[in-house]
C-alpha positions as CSV (number, residue, x, y, z in Angstrom):
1,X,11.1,19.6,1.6
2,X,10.7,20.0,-2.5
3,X,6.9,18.4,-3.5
4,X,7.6,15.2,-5.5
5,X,6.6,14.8,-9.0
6,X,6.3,11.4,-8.9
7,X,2.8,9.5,-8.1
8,X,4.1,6.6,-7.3
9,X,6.3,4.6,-5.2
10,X,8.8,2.4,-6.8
11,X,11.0,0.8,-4.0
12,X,8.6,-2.2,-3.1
13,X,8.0,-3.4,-6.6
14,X,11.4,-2.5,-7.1
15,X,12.5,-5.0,-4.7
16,X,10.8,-7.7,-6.3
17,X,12.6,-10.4,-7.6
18,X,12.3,-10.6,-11.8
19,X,10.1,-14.0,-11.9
20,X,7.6,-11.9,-9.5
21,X,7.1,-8.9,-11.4
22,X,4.5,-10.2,-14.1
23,X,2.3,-10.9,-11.3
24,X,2.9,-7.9,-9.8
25,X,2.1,-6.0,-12.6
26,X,-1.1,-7.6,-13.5
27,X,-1.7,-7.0,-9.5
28,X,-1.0,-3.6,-9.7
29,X,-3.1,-3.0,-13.0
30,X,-6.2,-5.6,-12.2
31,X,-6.9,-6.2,-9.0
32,X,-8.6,-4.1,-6.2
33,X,-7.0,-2.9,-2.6
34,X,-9.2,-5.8,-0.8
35,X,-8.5,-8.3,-3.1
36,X,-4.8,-7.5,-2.5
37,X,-5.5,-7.9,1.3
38,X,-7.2,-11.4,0.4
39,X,-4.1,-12.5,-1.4
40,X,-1.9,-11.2,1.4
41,X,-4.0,-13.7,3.7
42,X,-3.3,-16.9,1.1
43,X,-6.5,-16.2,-0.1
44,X,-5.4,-16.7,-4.0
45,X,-7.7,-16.9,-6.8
46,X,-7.3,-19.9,-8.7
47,X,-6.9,-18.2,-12.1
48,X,-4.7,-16.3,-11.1
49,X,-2.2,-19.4,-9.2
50,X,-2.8,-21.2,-12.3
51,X,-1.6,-18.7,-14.5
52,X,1.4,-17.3,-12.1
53,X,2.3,-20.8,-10.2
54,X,3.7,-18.9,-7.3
55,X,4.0,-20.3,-3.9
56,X,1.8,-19.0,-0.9
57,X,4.9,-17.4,0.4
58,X,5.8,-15.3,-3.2
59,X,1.9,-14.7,-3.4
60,X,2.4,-12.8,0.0
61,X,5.5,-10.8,-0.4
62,X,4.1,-9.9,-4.3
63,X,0.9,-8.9,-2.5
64,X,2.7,-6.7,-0.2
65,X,4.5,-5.0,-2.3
66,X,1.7,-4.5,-4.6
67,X,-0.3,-3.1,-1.1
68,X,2.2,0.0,-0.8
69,X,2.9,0.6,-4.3
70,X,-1.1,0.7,-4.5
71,X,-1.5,3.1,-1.3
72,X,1.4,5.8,-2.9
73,X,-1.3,6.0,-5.9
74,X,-4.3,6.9,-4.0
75,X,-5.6,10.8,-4.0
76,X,-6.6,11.8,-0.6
77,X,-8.4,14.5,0.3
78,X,-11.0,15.7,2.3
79,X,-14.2,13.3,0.0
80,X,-13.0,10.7,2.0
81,X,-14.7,10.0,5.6
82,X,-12.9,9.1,8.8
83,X,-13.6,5.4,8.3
84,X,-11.9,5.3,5.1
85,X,-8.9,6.9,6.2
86,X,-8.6,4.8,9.1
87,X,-8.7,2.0,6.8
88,X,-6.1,3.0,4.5
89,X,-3.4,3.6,8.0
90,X,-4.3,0.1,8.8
91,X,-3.9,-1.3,5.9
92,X,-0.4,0.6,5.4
93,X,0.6,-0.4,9.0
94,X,-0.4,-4.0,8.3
95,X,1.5,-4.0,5.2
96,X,4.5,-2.1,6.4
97,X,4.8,-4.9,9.6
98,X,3.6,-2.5,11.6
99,X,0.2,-3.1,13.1
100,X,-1.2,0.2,15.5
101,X,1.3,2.8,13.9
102,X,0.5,5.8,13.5
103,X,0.4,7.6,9.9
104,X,2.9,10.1,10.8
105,X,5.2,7.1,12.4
106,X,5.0,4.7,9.1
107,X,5.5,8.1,7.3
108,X,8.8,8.8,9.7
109,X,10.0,5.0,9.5
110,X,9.8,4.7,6.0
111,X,10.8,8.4,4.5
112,X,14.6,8.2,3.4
113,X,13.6,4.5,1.3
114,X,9.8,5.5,0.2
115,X,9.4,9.0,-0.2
116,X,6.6,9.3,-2.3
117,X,4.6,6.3,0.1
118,X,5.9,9.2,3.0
119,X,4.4,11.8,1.6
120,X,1.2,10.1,0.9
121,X,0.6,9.0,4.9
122,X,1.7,12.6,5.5
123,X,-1.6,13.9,3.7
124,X,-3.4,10.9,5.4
125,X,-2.3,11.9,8.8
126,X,-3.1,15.8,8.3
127,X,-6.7,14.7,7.3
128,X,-7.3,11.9,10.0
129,X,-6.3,15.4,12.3
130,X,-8.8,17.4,10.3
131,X,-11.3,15.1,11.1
132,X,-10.6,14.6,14.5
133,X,-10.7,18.5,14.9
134,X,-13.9,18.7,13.1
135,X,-15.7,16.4,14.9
C-alpha cells in the first residue's frame, strides 16, 4: 500500500453538515482530546453553547467527528506507554460505535472511507504488540 501524505483525516469533518463546521473547527483548533470526550457525553461548556447554539444531539455528532479527525493527527510512536495507547483504541472504538474493537479491526472496518484514520490505528496496533512483546 503507497504511505499517505496526508496527516489528516477528512471524511468525518467532511460529513458534517455546513452550520456545524464553525464549531467543529474551533473544536478541532481549541479544544483538548478529553474535553472532546466531555462534549461527546453532553457535557458542553457554556461559552461555548452560547456562542454555537447547537443542540445536545449536533454537540455529539460535531464531537465525534472532531474525536477521529483529532486521533488521525496524533504521532505515535514508541514515547508513548501501554496506558496511553490503550486509551487512544478506546477512545477510537468509542467514537467509531465500536466499543472492545480491536485497533487492527477499527483499522479493517474503516480503511476504504478513512484511510489516513486506518493507517493511524495500524501504527497504534503494531505498538500496543510491541509492548505486549516487551513486557
Amino acid at each position: 500500500m503507497p504511505q499517505l501524505t496526508q496527516t489528516i483525516e477528512p471524511k468525518y469533518m467532511n460529513e458534517l453538515s455546513f452550520t456545524l463546521r464553525n464549531a467543529a473547527s474551533e473544536l478541532l483548533r481549541d479544544v483538548p482530546l478529553r474535553q472532546l470526550l466531555e462534549i461527546s457525553f453532553a457535557q458542553i461548556p457554556e461559552s461555548l453553547n452560547k456562542h454555537y447554539n447547537l443542540s445536545t444531539s449536533q454537540w455529539h455528532q460535531t464531537s465525534i467527528a472532531v474525536i477521529l479527525t483529532k486521533l488521525s493527527m496524533f504521532t505515535l510512536g514508541s514515547h508513548l506507554p501501554p496506558k496511553a495507547l490503550n486509551h487512544l483504541q478506546a477512545v477510537a472504538a468509542y467514537a467509531l460505535g465500536l466499543e472492545n474493537t480491536s485497533a487492527a479491526d477499527l483499522a479493517e472496518q474503516i480503511r476504504k472511507d478513512a484511510p489516513i484514520l486506518a493507517e493511524r490505528l495500524d501504527q497504534l496496533q503494531k505498538l500496543q504488540t510491541r509492548h505486549k512483546v516487551s513486557a
